[in-house]
C-alpha positions as CSV (number, residue, x, y, z in Angstrom):
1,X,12.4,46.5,14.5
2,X,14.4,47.1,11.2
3,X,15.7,43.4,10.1
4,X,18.7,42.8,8.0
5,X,17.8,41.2,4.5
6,X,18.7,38.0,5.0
7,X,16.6,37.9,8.4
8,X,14.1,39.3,6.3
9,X,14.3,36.5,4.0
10,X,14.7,33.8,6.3
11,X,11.4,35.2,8.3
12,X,9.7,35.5,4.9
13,X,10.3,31.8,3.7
14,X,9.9,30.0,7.3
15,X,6.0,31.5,6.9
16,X,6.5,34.5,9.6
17,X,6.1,38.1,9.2
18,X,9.2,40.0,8.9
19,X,9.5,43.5,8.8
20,X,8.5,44.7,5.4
21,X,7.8,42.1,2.4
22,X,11.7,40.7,0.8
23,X,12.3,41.7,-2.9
24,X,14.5,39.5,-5.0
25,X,16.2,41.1,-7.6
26,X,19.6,40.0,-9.8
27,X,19.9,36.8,-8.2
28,X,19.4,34.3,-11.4
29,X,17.5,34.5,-14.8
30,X,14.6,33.7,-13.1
31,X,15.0,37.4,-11.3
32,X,17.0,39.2,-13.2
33,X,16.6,41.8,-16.0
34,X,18.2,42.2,-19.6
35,X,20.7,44.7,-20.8
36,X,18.6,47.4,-22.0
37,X,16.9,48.2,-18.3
38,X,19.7,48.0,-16.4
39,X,21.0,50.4,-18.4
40,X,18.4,53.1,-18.3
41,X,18.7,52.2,-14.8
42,X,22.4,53.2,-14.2
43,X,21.7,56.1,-16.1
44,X,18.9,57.1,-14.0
45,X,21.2,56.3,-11.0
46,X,24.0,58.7,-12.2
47,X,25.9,55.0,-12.3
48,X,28.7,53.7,-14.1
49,X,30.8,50.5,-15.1
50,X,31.1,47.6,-17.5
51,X,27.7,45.8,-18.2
52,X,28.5,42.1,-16.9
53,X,26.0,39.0,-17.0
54,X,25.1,36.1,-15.1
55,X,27.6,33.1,-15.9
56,X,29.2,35.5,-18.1
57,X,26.8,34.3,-21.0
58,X,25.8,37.5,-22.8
59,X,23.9,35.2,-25.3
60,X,21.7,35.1,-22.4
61,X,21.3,38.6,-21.9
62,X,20.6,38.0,-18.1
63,X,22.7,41.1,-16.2
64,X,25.1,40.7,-12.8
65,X,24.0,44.0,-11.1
66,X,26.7,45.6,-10.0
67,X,26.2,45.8,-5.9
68,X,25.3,49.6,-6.1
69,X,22.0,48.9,-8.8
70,X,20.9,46.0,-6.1
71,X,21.0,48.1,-3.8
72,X,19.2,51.0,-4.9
73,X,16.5,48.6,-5.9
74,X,16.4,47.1,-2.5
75,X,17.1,43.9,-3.1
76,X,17.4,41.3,0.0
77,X,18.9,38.4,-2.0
78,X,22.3,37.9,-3.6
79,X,23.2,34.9,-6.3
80,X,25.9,32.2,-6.6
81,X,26.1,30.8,-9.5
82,X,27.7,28.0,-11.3
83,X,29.7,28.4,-14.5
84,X,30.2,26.8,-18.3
85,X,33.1,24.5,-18.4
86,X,36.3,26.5,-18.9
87,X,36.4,24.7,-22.4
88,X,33.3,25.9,-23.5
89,X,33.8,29.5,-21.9
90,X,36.8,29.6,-24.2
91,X,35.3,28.1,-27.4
92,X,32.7,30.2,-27.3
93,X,35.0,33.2,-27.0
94,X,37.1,32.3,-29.9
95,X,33.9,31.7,-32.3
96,X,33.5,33.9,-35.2
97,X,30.9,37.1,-34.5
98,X,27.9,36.4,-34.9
99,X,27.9,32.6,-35.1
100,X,25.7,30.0,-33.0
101,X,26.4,30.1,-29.3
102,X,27.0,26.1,-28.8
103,X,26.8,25.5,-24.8
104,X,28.5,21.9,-23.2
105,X,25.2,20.1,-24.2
106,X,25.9,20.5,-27.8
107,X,22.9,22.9,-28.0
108,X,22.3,26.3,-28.0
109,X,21.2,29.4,-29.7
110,X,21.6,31.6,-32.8
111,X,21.8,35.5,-33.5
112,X,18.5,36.5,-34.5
113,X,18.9,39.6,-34.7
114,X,22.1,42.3,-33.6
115,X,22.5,41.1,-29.8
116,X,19.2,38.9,-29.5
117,X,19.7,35.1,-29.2
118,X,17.3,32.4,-29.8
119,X,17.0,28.9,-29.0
120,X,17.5,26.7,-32.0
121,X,20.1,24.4,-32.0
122,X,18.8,21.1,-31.2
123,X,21.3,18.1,-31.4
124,X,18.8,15.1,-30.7
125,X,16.1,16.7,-32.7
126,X,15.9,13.3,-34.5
127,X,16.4,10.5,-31.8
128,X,13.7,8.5,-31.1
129,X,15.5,5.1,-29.5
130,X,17.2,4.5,-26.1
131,X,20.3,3.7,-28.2
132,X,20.6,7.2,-29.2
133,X,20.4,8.4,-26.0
134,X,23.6,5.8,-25.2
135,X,25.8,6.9,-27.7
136,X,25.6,10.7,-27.2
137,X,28.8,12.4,-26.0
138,X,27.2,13.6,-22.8
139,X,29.0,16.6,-20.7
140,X,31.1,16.1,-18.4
141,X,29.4,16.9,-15.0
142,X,32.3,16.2,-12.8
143,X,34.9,18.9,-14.4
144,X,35.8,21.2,-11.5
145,X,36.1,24.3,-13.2
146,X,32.3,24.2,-13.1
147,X,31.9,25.1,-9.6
148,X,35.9,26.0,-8.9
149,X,34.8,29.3,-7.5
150,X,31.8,28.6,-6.0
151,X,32.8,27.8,-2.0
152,X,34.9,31.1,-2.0
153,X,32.0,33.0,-3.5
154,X,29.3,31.5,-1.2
155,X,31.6,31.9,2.0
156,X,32.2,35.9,1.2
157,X,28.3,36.1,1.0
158,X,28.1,34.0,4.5
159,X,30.8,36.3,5.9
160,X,29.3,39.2,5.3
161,X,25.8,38.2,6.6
162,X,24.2,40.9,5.4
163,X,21.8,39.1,2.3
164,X,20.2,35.9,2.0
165,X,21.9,33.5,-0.1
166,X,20.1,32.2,-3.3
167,X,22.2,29.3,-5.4
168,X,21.0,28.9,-8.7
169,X,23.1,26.7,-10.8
170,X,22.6,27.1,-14.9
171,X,20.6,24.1,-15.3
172,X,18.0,23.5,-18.3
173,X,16.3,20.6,-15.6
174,X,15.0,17.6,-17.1
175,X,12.1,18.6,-18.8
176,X,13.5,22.2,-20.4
177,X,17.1,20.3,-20.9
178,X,14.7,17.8,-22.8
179,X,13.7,21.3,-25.2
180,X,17.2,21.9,-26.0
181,X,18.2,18.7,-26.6
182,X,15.2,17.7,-29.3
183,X,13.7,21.0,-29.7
184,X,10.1,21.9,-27.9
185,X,7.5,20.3,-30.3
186,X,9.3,17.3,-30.9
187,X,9.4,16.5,-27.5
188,X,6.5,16.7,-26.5
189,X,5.4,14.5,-29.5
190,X,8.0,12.5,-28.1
191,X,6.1,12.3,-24.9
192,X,2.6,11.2,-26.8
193,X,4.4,8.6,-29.6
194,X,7.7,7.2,-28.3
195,X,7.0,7.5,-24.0
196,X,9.6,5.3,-23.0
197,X,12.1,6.7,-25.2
198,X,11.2,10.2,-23.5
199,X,11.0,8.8,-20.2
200,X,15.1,7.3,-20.3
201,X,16.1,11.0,-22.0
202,X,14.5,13.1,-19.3
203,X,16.1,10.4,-16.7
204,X,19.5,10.4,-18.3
205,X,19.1,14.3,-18.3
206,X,18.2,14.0,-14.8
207,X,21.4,12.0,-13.8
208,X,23.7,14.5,-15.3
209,X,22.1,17.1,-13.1
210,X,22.4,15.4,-10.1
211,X,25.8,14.9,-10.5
212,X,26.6,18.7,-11.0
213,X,24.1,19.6,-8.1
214,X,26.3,16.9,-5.9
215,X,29.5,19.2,-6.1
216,X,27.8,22.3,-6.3
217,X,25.9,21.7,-3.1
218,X,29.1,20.2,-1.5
219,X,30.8,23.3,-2.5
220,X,28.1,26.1,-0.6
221,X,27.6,23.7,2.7
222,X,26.2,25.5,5.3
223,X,26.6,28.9,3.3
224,X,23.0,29.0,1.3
225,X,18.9,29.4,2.2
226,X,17.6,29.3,-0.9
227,X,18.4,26.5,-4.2
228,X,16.4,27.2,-6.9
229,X,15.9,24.4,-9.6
230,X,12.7,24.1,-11.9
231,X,11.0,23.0,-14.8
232,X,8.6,25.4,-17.0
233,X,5.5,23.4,-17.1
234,X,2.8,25.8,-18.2
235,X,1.6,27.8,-20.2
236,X,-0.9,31.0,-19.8
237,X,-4.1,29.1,-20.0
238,X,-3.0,25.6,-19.1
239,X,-0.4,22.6,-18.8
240,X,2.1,21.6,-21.6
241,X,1.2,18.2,-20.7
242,X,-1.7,16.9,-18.8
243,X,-1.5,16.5,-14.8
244,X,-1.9,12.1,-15.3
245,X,1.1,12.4,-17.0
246,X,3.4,14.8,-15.1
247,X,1.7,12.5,-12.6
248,X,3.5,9.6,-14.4
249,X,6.3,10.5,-15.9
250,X,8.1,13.6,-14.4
251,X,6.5,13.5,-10.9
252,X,8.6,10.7,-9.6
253,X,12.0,12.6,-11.7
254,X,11.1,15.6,-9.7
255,X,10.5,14.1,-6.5
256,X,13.8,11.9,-6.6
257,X,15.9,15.1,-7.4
258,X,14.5,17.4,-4.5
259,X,14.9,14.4,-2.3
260,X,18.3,14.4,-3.5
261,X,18.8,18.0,-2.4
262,X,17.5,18.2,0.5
263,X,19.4,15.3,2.1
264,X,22.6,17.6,1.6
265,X,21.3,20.7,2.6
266,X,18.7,22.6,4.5
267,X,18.2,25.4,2.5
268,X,14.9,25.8,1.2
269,X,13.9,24.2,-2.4
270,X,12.8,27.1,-5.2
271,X,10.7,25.7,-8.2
272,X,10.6,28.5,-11.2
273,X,7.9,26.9,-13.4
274,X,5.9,29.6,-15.4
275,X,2.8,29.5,-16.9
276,X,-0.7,28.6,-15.0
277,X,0.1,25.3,-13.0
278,X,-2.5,25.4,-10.5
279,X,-3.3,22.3,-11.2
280,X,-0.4,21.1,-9.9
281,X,0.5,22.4,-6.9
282,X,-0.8,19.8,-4.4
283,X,1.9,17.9,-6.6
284,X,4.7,20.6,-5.8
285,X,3.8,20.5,-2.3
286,X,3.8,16.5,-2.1
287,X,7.2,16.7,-3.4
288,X,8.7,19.1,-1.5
289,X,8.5,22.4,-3.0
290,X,8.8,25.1,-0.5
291,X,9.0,28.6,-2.6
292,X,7.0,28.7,-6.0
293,X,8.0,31.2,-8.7
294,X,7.3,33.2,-10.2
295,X,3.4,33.2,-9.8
296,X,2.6,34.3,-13.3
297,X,-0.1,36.1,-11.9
298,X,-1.5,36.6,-16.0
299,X,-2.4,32.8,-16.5
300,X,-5.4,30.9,-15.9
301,X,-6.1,29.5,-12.4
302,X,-3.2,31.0,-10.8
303,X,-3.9,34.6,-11.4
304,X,-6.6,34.5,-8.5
305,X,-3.8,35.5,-6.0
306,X,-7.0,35.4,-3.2
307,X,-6.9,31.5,-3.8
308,X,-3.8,30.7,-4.5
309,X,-2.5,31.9,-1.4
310,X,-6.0,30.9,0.8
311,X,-4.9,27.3,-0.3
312,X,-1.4,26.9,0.0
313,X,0.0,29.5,1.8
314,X,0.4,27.5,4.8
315,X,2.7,24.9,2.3
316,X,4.4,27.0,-0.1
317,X,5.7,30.3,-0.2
318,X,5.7,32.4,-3.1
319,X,8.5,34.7,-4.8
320,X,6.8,36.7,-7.8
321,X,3.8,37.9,-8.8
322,X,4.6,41.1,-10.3
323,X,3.4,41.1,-14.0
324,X,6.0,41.4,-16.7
325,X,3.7,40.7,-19.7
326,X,1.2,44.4,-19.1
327,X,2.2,46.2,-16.3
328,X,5.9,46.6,-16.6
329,X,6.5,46.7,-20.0
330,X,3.1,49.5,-20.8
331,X,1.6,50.2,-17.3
332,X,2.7,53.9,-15.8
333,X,4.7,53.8,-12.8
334,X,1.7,54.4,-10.7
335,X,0.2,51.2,-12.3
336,X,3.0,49.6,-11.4
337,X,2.9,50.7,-8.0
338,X,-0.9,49.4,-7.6
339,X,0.0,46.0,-9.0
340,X,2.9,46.1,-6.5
341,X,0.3,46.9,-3.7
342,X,-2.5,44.3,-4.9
343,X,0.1,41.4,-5.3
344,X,1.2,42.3,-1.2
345,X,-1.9,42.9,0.0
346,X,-2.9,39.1,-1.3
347,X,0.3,37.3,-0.7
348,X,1.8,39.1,2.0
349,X,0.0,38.5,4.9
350,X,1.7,35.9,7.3
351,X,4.5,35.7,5.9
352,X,5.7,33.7,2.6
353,X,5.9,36.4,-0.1
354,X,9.3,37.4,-1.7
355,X,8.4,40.1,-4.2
356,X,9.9,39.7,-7.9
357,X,8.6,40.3,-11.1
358,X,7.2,37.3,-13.4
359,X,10.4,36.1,-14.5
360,X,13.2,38.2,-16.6
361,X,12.5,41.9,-16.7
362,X,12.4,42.1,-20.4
363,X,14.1,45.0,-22.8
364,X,10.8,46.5,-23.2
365,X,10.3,47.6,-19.6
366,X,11.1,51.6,-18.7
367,X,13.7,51.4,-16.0
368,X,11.3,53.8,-14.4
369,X,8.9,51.2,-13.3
370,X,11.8,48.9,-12.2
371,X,12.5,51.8,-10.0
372,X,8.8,52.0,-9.2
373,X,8.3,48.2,-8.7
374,X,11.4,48.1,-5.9
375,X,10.0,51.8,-4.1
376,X,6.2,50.6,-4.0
377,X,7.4,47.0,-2.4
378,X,9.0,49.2,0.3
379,X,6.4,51.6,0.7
380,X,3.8,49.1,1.1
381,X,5.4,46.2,1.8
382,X,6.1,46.6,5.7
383,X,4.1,44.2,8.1
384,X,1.6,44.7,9.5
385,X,0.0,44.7,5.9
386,X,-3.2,46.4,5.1
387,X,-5.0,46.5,2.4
């Protein structure tokens, strides 16, 4: 029996077998693709109309699909998302060509080269004391052009039935927020030399996201099955800090803000954290994780796919797994399509696998093996699955 997508999804991350494998495509960063596939892609398609992005941030680089791409690619999920204050969505439209992208924070990125945006505005780069963390000018979480559109969007989605609903509020969360804020190395020193001034910022950080998460979530009520929040935590060989102190210090952060969700809403809890956190996943699953993404299949302990899911497949579901570092970006569209049938044949069975690629599908990726990636989930992604 041929399901819709969204009771494909909702079979897929209650740990039943649906009727093929769900592919998530275009619904956040975390899933989405940059400018330069998705247009070889509408040009493969024969497709027109204005390139738009996610939280209309082109510094990002993150595309909205228009509904025609999704689609053609399958996908069973579609996005609400929150926005930039309407201040800072007009500041930054006003700023001179070319100059740094400043977001409500007070960090953000610059123009490294024509169209490509890095990282590197850092306001708090030198605070070390809790007194610097008081007298910031912190955003203002409760201004409702935030989320002003947000029930309207999320009821249209509902209405129409048709896709599973996947929220993903722009939120750096404590420990990537934490990055912007002080930049990535000082941080972590941070963490090593001053922990209790690192502990308050990533609380204070916390707060702030709570707060936003409050009206967001108030505005989707019933009309979402999927949140997605997270905190990258890895990287391809190991942890950017060790598990005694995620154990310590950003466990207990972690755990109070999924406990915070999930008491206004029963949609499931999405953690994007990339790198190899193996390690940690008897954490995730103490805490209340219930989809894990995006696998990075490349890195360490959790590229054995076999294990991951022999051990916590019963817990966690997985939405990923696709490699964006080789295959994509330099594999042929038939290696593509057996890295499709390898990450299904491992993960699919029982249930729990949404299909995505490792995070953003980069510039470098030939729209063909997008197109090759979305087929191959289709073609061998129906239940039963064999091998």
């Amino acid at each position: 029996m041929t399901l819709s997508s969204r009771e494909r999804v909702l079979a897929a991350i209650n740990h039943e077998e649906p009727d093929r494998v769900p592919i998530v495509i275009g619904a956040s960063n975390a899933t989405g693709m940059k400018l330069a596939p998705y247009r070889g892609l509408k040009r493969l398609l024969g497709l027109e109309g204005e390139d738009r992005y996610i939280y209309d941030w082109p510094e990002l680089g993150t595309v909205l699909p228009d509904e025609a791409v999704l689609e053609r690619l399958h996908s069973d999920v579609r996005g609400v998302f929150d926005a930039f204050p309407a201040e800072t969505i007009a500041r930054n439209r006003a700023r001179p060509p070319h100059s740094p992208f400043i977001d409500d924070w007070g960090s953000g990125q610059v123009e490294i080269e024509d169209g490509t945006w890095y990282p590197a505005v850092h306001p708090m780069a030198d605070a070390t004391t809790i007194d610097a963390i008081e007298r910031y000018s912190w955003p203002d979480m409760d201004d409702p052009t935030r989320v002003a559109h947000v029930r309207a969007a999320a009821a249209a989605l509902a209405s129409d039935g048709r896709h599973g609903i996947l929220a993903t509020p722009w939120l750096l969360f404590p420990f990537e927020r934490a990055f912007a804020m002080q930049g990535l190395e000082q941080f972590l020193m941070n963490l090593a030399v001053e922990p209790d001034f690192a502990e308050a910022l990533l609380r204070r950080i916390a707060g702030q996201c709570k707060v936003l998460m409050g009206h967001f979530l108030d505005e989707l009520g019933e009309n979402v099955d999927i949140v997605k929040i997270g905190d990258d935590l890895g990287t391809e060989q190991s942890l950017l800090m060790s598990p005694s102190m995620y154990r310590r210090i950003l466990k207990p952060i972690h755990a109070d803000y999924i406990a915070f969700i999930k008491q206004r809403t029963r949609a499931k809890v999405f953690f994007h954290t990339d790198g190899d956190v193996f390690d940690l996943l008897d954490d995730f699953v103490e805490i209340g994780v219930d989809i894990l993404n995006p696998v990075q299949s490349g890195s360490g302990k959790l590229g054995n796919l076999a294990e991951v899911k022999r051990r916590y497949g019963t817990n966690l579901a997985f939405c990923g797994a696709i490699d964006t570092q080789h295959v994509l970006p330099t594999g042929t569209p038939d290696e593509v399509r057996a890295e499709v049938r390898r990450a299904i044949a491992t993960l699919g069975p029982g249930g729990g696998y949404l299909l995505a690629a490792v995070h953003t599908i980069m510039n470098e990726v030939p729209p063909e093996n997008v197109l090759a990636m979305a087929d191959a989930a289709v073609e061998f992604g129906s239940y039963p699955i064999r091998g």
